[in-house]
C-alpha positions as CSV (number, residue, x, y, z in Angstrom):
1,X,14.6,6.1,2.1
2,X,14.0,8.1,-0.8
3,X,15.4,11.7,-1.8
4,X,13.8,13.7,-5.1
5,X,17.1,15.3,-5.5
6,X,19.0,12.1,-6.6
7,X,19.0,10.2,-9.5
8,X,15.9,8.0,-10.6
9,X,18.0,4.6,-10.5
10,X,19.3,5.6,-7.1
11,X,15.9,7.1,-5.5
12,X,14.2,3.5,-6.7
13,X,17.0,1.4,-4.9
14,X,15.6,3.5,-1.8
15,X,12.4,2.4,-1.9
16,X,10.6,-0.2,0.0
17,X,10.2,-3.5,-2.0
18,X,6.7,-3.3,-3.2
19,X,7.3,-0.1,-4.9
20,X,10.3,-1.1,-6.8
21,X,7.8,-3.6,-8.4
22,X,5.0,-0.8,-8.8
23,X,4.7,1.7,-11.5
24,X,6.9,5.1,-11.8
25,X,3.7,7.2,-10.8
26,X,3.1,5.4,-7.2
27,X,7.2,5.2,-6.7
28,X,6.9,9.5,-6.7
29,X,3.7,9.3,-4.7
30,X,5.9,7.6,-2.4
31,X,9.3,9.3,-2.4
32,X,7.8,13.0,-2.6
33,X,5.5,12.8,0.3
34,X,8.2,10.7,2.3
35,X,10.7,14.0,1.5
36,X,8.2,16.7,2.2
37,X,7.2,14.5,5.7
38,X,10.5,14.5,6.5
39,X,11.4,17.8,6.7
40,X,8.2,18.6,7.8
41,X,8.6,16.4,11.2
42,X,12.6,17.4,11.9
43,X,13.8,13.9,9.8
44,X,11.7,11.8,11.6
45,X,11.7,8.9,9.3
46,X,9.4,6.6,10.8
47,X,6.9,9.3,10.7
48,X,7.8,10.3,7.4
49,X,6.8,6.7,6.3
50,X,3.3,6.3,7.3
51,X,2.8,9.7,5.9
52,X,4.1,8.6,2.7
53,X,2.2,5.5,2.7
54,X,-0.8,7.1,3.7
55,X,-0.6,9.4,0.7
56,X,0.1,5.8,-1.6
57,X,-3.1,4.3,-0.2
58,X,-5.1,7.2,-1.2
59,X,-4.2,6.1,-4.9
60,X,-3.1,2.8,-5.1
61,X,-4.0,-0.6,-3.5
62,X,-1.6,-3.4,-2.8
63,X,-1.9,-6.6,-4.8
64,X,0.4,-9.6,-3.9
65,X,4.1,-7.6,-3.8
66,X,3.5,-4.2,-5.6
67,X,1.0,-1.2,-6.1
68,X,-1.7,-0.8,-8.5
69,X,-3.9,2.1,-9.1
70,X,-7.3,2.1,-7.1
71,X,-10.7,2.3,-9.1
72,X,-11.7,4.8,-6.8
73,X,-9.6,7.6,-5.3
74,X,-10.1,8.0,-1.2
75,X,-9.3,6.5,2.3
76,X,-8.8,2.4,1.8
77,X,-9.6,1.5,5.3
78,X,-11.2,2.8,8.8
79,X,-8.1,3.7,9.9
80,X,-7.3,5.8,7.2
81,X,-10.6,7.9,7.4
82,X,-9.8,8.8,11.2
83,X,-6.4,9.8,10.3
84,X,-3.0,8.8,12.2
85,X,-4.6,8.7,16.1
86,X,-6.9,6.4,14.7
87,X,-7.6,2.7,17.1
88,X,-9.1,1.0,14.1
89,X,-6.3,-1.3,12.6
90,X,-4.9,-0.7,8.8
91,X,-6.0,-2.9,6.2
92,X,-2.6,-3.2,4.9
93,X,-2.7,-1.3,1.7
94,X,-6.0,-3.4,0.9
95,X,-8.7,-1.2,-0.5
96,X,-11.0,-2.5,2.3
97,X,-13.1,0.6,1.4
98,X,-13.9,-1.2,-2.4
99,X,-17.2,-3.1,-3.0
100,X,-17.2,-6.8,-2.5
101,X,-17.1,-7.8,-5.7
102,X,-13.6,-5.4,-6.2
103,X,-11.8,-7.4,-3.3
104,X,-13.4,-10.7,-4.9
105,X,-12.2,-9.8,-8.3
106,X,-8.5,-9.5,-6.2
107,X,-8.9,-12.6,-4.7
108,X,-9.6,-14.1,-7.4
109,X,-6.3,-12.6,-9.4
110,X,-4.3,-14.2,-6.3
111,X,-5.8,-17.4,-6.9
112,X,-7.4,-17.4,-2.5
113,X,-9.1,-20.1,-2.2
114,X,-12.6,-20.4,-0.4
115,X,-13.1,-16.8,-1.2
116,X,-16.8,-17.4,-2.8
117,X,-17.8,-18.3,0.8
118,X,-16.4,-15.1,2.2
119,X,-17.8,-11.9,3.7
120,X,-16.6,-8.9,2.7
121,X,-14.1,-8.6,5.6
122,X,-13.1,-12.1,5.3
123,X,-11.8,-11.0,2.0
124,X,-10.0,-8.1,3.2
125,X,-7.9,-10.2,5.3
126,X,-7.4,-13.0,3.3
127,X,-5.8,-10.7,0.9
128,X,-3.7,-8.7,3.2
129,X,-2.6,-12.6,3.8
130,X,-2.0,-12.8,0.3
131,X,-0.3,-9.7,-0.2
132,X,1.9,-10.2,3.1
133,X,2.9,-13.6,1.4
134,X,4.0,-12.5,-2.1
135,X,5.9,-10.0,-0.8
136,X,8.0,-12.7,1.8
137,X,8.3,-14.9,-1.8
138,X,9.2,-11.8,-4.0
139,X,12.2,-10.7,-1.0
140,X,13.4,-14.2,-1.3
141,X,13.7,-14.4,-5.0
C-alpha cells in the first residue's frame, strides 16, 4: 500500500488498480488517508484501507475500472452515512446517494442494457456489476 514519503512512480505502483487508472487528485485522497489510518490504528492495513476508501467515496464515484470526481461532495451510500459499524451493505464506490437520472446517465456511459426499465436501485447495482466487470477486464489486459 501506499507511503507519501516515496516517490510518485513508486507510491502509484502501490495503489490498488482502479486508482492507477484515476486521476493524480483521487490517487493522494487515497494514499494520504491510507498513511494517516495507518499509523493511526498501530499498521493495521486492512483498517487503513476502508478508511482510505471511505475518504475516496466522499469525492469520487467508481465508473467501470477507475475514479471520477462526484457531482456532489458527501456519503455515496447507506453504509457510508452510518459510518464503519454500519449493517447496510456498500454500494461499491457507486454514488447510490446521486439522483436517478446521475446513475442513468452512468449506465448509459457503460453501455447496461435494460437500464430505462430500472428503478433507481436496480441501477445502483447494475453498475456496481458494471464496475466489478471492467475492472476483472482491465486486470486481465
Amino acid at each position: 500500500m501506499p507511503k507519501t514519503g516515496r516517490n510518485d512512480h513508486a507510491r502509484k505502483e502501490e495503489l490498488p488498480s482502479t486508482l492507477q487508472r484515476s486521476e493524480q487528485k483521487a490517487q493522494d485522497t487515497f494514499a494520504k488517508t491510507y498513511d494517516s489510518a495507518l499509523e493511526s490504528y498501530d499498521n493495521d492495513e486492512s483498517r487503513a484501507a476502508r478508511t482510505a476508501f471511505a475518504s475516496l467515496k466522499h469525492s469520487y464515484e467508481k465508473v467501470g475500472d477507475h475514479w471520477e470526481p462526484k457531482e456532489k461532495r458527501g456519503p455515496s451510500d447507506k453504509h457510508a452515512e452510518q459510518g464503519a459499524d454500519s449493517s447496510q451493505p456498500t454500494a461499491g464506490g457507486v454514488d447510490a446517494n446521486a439522483s436517478k437520472e446521475h446513475l442513468y446517465k452512468r449506465a448509459q456511459e457503460l453501455n447496461i442494457q435494460g437500464r430505462s426499465k430500472m428503478d433507481k436501485d436496480g441501477l445502483v447495482k447494475a453498475l456496481q456489476k458494471a464496475n466489478d466487470a471492467a475492472t476483472r477486464k482491465a486486470l486481465k489486459d
